[in-house]
N, C-alpha and C positions, 0 to 999 in steps of 0.2 A: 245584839251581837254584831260588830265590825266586819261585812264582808269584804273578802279581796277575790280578785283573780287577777289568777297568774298565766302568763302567756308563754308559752313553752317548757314541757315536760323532762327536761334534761336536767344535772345534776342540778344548776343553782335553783332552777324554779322547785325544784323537788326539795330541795334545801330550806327554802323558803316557805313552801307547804307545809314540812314539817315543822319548823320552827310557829309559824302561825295557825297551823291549824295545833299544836299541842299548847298552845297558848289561848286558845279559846276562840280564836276567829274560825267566820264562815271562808273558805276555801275554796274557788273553783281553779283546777290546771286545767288549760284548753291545750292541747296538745294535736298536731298534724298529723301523727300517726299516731298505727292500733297500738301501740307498745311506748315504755317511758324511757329514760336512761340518755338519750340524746346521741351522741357522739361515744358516750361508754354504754352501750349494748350489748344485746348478741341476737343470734337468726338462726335458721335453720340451715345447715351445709348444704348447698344444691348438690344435687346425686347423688350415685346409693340408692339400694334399695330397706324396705321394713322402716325403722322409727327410725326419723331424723336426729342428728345430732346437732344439737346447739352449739354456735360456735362464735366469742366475741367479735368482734369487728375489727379490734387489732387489741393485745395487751394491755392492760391496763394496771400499775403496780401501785403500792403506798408504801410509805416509811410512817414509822412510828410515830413521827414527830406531825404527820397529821393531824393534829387531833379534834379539829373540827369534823373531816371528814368519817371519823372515828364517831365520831357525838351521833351525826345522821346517823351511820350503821346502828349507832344504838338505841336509836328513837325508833327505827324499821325493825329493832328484835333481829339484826340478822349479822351481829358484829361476831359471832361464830363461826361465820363462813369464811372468814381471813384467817390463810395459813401464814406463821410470820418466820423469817429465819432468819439467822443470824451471819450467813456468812456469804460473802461474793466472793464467785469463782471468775477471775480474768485464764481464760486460754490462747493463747497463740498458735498461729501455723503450724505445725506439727503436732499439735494436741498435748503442748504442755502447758499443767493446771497451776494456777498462783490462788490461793484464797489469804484473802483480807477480812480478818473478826477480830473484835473486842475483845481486849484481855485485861490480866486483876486491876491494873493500872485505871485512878480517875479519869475523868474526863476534862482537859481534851485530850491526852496524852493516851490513850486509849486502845488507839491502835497503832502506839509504837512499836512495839515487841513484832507484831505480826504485818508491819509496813515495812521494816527492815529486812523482812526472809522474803520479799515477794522477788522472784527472779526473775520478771518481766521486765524492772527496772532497775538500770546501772544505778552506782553509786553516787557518778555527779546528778542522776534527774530524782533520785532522794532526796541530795540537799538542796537542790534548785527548791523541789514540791514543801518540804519540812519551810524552807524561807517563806514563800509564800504562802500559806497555812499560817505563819503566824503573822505576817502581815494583813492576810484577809480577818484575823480575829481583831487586831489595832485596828484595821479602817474603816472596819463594820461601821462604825457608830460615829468614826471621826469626820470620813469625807462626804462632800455632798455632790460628788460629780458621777456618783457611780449611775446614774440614770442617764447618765450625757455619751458614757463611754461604754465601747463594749469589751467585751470580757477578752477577747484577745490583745486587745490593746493595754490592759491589766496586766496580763500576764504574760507579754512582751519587757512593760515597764521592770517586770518583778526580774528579767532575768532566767525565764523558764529557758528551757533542754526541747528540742523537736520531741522528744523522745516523752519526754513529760509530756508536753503540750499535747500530743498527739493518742498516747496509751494511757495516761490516767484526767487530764482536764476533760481534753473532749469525747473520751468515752463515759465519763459520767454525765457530765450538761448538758450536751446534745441528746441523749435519752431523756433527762429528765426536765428540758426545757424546750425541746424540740425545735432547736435552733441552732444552726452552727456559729461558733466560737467569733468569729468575724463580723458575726449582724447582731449577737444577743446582746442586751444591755447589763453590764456587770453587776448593776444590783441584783438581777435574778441567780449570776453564778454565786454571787455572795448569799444569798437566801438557801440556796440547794447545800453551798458546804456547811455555812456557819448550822442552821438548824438541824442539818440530816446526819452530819458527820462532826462536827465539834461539841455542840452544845451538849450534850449526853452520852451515857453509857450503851444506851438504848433508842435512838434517835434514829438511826442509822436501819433500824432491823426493816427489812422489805416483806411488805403484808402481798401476798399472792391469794385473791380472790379461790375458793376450792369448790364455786359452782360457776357455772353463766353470769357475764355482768348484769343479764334481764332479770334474772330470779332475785337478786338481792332486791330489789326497786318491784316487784311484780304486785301485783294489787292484793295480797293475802298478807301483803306486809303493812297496808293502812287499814285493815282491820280495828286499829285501835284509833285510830283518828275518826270515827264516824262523821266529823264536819270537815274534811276535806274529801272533795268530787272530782272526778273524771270526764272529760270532755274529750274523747277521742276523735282522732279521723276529721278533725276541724282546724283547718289551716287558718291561721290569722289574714285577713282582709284589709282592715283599715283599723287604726288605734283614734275613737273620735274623741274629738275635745271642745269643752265649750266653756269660753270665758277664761278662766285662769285653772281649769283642772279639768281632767278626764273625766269623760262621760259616758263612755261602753265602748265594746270591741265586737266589732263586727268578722265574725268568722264562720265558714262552709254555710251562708245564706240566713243565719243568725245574730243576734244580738245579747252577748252579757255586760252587764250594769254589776255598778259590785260602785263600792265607798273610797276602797282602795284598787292602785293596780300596778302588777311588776312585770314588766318586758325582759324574759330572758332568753331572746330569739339571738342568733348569730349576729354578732356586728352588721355581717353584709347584711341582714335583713333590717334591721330596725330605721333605717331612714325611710324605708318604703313605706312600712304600715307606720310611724309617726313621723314625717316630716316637721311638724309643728315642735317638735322638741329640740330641732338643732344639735342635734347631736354631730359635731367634725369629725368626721370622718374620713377627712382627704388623708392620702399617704400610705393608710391602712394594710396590709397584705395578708398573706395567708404564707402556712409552712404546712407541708404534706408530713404524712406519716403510712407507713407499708407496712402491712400485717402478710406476712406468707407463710400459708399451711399446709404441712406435707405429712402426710398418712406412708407409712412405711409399711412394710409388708414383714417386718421383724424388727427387735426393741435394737435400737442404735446405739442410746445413754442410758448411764443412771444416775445423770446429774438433773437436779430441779428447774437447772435454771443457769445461764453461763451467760457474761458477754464475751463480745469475741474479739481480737483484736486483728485492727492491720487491713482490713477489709468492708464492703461494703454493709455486709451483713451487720449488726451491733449487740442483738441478744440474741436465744432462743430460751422457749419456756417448753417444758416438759407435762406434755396435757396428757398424755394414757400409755402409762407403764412401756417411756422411751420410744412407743411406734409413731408418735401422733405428736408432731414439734409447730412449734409458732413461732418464725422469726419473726425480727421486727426491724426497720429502718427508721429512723427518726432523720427529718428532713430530707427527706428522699427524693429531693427533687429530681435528682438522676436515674430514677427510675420511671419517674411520668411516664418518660413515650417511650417505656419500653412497651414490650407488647407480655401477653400473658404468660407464653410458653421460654421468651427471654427470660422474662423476672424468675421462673421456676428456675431456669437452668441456671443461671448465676446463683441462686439463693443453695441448690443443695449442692451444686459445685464448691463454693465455700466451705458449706458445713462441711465436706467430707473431709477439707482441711483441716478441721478443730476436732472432727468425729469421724477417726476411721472407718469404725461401720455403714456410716452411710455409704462410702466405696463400693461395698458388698449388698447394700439392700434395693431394692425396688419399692418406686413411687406408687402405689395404689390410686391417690387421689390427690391432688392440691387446689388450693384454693388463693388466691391475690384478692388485696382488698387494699384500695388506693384511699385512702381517706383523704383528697384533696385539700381541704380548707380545713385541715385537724385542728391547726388552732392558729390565734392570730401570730403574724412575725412579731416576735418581743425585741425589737430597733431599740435604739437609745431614742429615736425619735419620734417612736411610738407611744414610748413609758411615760412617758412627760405627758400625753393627752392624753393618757387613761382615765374615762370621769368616773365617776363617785355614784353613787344610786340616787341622789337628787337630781331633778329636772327643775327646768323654768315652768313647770305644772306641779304644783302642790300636791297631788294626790297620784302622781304619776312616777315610777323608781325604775331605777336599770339595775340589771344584774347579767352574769354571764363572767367566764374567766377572763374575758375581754376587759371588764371595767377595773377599775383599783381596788386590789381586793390585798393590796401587801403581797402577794406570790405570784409566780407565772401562770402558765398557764397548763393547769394541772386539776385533777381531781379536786383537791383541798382548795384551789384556787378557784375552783367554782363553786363549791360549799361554801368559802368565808362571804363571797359573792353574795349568796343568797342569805344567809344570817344578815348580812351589813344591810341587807337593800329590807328586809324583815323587822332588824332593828329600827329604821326610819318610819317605816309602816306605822313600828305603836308608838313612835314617839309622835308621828302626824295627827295620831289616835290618843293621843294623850296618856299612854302607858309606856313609861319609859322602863322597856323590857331589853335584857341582855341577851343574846344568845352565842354571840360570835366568841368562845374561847381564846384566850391568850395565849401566843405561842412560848414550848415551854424554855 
């Protein structure tokens, strides 16, 4: 039997474990901390008294149209715990609700009946958005400069409305690609509409996790894998190499040797522990993301889930019967140097614009959670040196939402990651084995 280890316990090396260890290989993830899931976790809420409650690290959402990431859930037995819904609620200042869902009508046309009543948006930024939606379906396939350009420069071209641009483009792509509209490279905006929102009836539907991101991933879920291992608490040291292939990895004063090996550590780390693979790196950057938790002392909504518009805030999600909300900021760099009790006070200042009762209710507890280097900036000039899970080392693979994995940087963007860098594995191994699903 073919062993591998995998260096970093986050989605793609997880991706990758399961793909390889349900295909017969030996399996070690070395992993730096006690817990797996990476950047999609959860912890225990500091304070409080009695049992802890677990709390993600910031939100983490799917669409249907993930379906790799979908596949994982279903290798771990835990594709149950996705609640999926069909409808997005846009609110404005004052607390008036638009929802946008699928109606009888094919696809892509879909959600025209229910695009047309949304009242958030005038008439001329419909026909502006309707123009460009179906130029985005034409140039899908036709242009090849969409790596070069970013998405605002797109939709400048197209003719868009402030009004568009500002309450339907970059409330959707800035969440879902964690980049604003001026740095992100258009093929990613073109990947989030064409697959999420045109290609299907059901593309579209947003999977909301209905436990802890840690419980999905937690070790009671590779029960079935018996040949994939745990290495916890073992930070990677040096990735050695000798001659033309990797030789073992040295981590927390140890050494594993395995046949195969895949690196799914953050960009910023992998030139450190492999210098010898060359991987460029210059230019690189990071985009932040802000998770802010606030425990009400009585239920505010009873909605699941809302974006918000017009303000800094972008969603909130609905964690225990309306008392206990999760904003979220995607790109947030304008919150960095806030400080903790700022980021509180702007965060439910806002809501109480979308949510009158938060006016009325008392903070019990909140929590800020900055995820600085949440994922890499998706530049047009970044996309272009996105490499591929082969290295100038035969027996050595990258993976991570960082590398070419066809999507941003995302959930599914890390699972195709670790199928594509798993696929190379057996075909090094001489089993040309499939794992990575076609998008549908």
């Amino acid at each position: 039997m073919s062993s591998v280890v995998v260096i970093g316990g986050g989605l793609a090396g997880l991706a990758s474990a399961a793909a390889l260890g349900s295909a017969g290989f030996d399996v070690t993830v070395i992993e730096a901390r006690a817990f797996l899931g990476g950047r999609a976790t959860s912890y225990p809420a500091p304070g409080g008294g009695g049992e802890p409650e677990f709390i993600d690290n910031c939100q983490h959402i799917l669409l249907r149209c993930c379906v790799n990431l979908l596949d994982f859930y279903e290798r771990l037995g835990v594709a149950d715990r996705i609640r999926f819904h069909r409808e997005f609620y846009f609110i404005e200042p004052g607390g008036r609700i638009s929802t946008l869902a699928a109606g009888a009508v094919p696809a892509p046309l879909h959600f025209a009946a229910s695009f047309l009543r949304l009242p958030f948006l005038g008439a001329a930024d419909k026909l502006a958005i309707g123009r460009a939606l179906a130029a985005l379906r034409r140039e899908s396939k036709s242009r090849g400069d969409l790596d070069r350009i970013t998405m605002l420069d797109w939709l400048r071209d197209k003719r868009q409305t402030e009004a568009a641009i500002e309450r339907f483009w970059r409330q959707i792509l800035v969440s879902a690609i964690n980049e604003e509209l001026d740095r992100m490279a258009a093929c990613h905006g073109f990947q989030v509409m064409a697959g999420g929102f045109l290609a299907s009836k059901t593309g579209y539907h947003m999977g909301v996790p209905a436990t802890p991101l840690g419980e999905l991933y937690g070790l009671e879920a590779w029960n079935r894998m018996k040949n994939v291992r745990f290495e916890f608490r073992s930070p990677v040291e040096r990735v050695l190499f000798e001659g033309d292939g990797a030789s073992g990895v040295r981590a927390a004063g140890r050494e594993f040797r395995a046949d195969y090996y895949i690196c799914c550590l953050p960009f910023e780390r992998v030139t450190g522990v492999a210098p010898e693979a060359g991987i460029d790196l210059e230019g690189w950057g990071h985009s932040p993301i802000t998770g802010i938790h606030l425990w009400f002392d009585r239920q505010v909504t009873d909605l699941p889930y809302a974006t918000l518009l017009d303000r800094t805030i972008q969603w909130f999600f609905n964690k225990r019967g309306g008392r206990y909300l999760q904003v979220v900021v995607s790109a947030s760099r304008t919150l960095l140097p806030m400080e903790r009790p700022q980021v509180i006070r702007l965060a439910a200042g806002e809501l109480a614009e979308f949510l009158p009762r938060v006016g009325e209710a008392a903070i019990e507890k909140a929590h800020v959670v900055k995820e600085v280097r949440a994922t890499f900036s998706a530049t047009p000039e970044v996309e272009t040196r996105r490499p591929g899970p082969a290295t100038r080392f035969r027996n050595f693979f990258l993976a991570g939402d960082w590398t070419r994995s066809g999507w941003p940087a995302t959930m599914e963007g890390a699972v195709r990651s670790g199928y594509i860098a798993a696929e190379a594995v057996a075909r090094e191994a001489g089993r040309g084995q499939a794992f990575l699903l076609p998008q549908e």
